[in-house]
N, C-alpha and C positions, 0 to 999 in steps of 0.2 A: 877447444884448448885441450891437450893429449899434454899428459902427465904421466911419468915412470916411477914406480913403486920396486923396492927390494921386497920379495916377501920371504918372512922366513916362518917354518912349516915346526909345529913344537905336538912333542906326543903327548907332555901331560904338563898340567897347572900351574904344579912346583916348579918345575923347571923354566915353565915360563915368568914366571914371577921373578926368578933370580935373572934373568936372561934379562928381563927388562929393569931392574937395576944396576945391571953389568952395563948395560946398551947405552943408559942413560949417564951414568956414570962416563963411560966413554966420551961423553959428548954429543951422542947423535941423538936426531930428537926423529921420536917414535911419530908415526903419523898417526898409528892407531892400531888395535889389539883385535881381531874378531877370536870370538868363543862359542862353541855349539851352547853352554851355558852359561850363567854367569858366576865368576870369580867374585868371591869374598876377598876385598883389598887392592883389586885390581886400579879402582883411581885415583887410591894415594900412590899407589906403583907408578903408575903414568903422571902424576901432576895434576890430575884433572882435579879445578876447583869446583868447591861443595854446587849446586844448585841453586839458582834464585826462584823456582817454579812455586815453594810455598811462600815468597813474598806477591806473587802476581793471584795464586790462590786464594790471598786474605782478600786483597782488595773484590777483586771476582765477586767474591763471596759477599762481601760488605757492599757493591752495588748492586747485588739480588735480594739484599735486607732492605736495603733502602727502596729499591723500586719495589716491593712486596707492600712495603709499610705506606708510601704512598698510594701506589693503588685503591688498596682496601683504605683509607683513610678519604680517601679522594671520592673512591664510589659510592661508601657506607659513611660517608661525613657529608658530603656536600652535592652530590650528583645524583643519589637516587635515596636518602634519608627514610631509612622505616625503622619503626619505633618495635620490637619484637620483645613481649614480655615484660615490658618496663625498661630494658636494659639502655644503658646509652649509646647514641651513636657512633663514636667510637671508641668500642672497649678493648685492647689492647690485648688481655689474655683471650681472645677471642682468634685474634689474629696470628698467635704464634704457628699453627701447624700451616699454613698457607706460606709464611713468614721463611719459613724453615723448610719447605721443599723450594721454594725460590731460590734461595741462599744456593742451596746444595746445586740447584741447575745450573746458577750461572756460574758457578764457581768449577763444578763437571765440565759444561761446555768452555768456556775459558779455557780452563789448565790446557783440554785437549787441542783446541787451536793453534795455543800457544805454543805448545810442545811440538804439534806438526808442523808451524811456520818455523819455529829455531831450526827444529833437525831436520829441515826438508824434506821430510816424511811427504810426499804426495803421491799421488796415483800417477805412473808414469808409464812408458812402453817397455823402455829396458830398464830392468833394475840393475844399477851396478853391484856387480859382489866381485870381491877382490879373489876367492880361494872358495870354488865351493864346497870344498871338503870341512872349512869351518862350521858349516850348517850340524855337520855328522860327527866328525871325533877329532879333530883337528883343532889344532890351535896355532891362529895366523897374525903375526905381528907385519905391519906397515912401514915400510919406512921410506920417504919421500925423496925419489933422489934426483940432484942437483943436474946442473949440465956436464958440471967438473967434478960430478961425483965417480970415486971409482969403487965399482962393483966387487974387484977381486978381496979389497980390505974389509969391505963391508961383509963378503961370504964370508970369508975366513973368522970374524970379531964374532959372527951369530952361528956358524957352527962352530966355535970354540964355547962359547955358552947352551948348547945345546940341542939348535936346530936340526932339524932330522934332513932336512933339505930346505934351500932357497932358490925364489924363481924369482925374473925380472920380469913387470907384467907394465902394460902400458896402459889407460884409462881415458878416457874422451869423457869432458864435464858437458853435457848437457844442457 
């Protein structure tokens, strides 16, 4: 599936920031922003909603509490029962630092999963990049365009907000 992209080519931050609420404003909807770093305010600019990544982080977490607390409970309570010191077999403050690097594992591995399966983040042969001069001091805004889309309104709308130049580039999804 081959997809055509406007991109327009920005020298600095501010300028893209207003560019992308001139854009938006206009009506056209941005595909996406690349930055060699990242922008403070850049996803209220664009619309992008907050992230759900610390609701999937809690849970994560809370089934690495729970499988920790089971385990040790399970091994040290009923599967191999030693009596150390007089203490009981299961004492609870016993179990927090076991409890607690669990927690932090499964809820580390999780998020990371999580976050590479949403953003398609995998290892792949060709990495697409839209402008590779975004990597270095460029700033490249996306904009997706239609079949009945016309390029000339579209150049003209983003170099009247500030684009230094626009190219039409075409993309194969993989």
């Amino acid at each position: 599936m081959t997809k055509r992209y406007a991109l327009g080519i920005f020298e600095d931050e501010d300028v893209l920031m207003h560019a992308i609420e001139n854009v938006r404003a206009a009506g056209v909807k941005i595909y996406d922003v690349f930055s060699p770093y990242p922008v403070h305010g850049i996803d209220d600019a664009l619309g992008i909603e907050r992230s759900r990544l610390p609701i999937a982080a809690f849970f994560y977490g809370m089934c690495g509490l729970s499988f920790a607390l089971w385990m040790q409970i399970y091994m040290l309570g009923f599967d191999w029962p030693m009596i150390i010191g007089g203490k009981p077999h299961i004492g609870l403050p016993a179990f927090i630092p076991v409890s607690f690097e669990l927690t932090v594992l499964f809820c580390c591995h999780g998020m990371v999963i999580t976050f590479y399966t949403i953003s398609g983040l995998y290892p792949r042969l060709k990495v697409p990049v839209m402008d590779v001069r975004s990597t270095d001091d460029k700033f490249v805004m996306a904009i997706e365009l239609k079949e009945d889309a016309d390029l000339g309104n579209l150049t003209q709308l983003l170099r009247a907000n500030g684009a230094s130049e626009v190219n039409e580039k075409e993309m194969t999804k993989e």
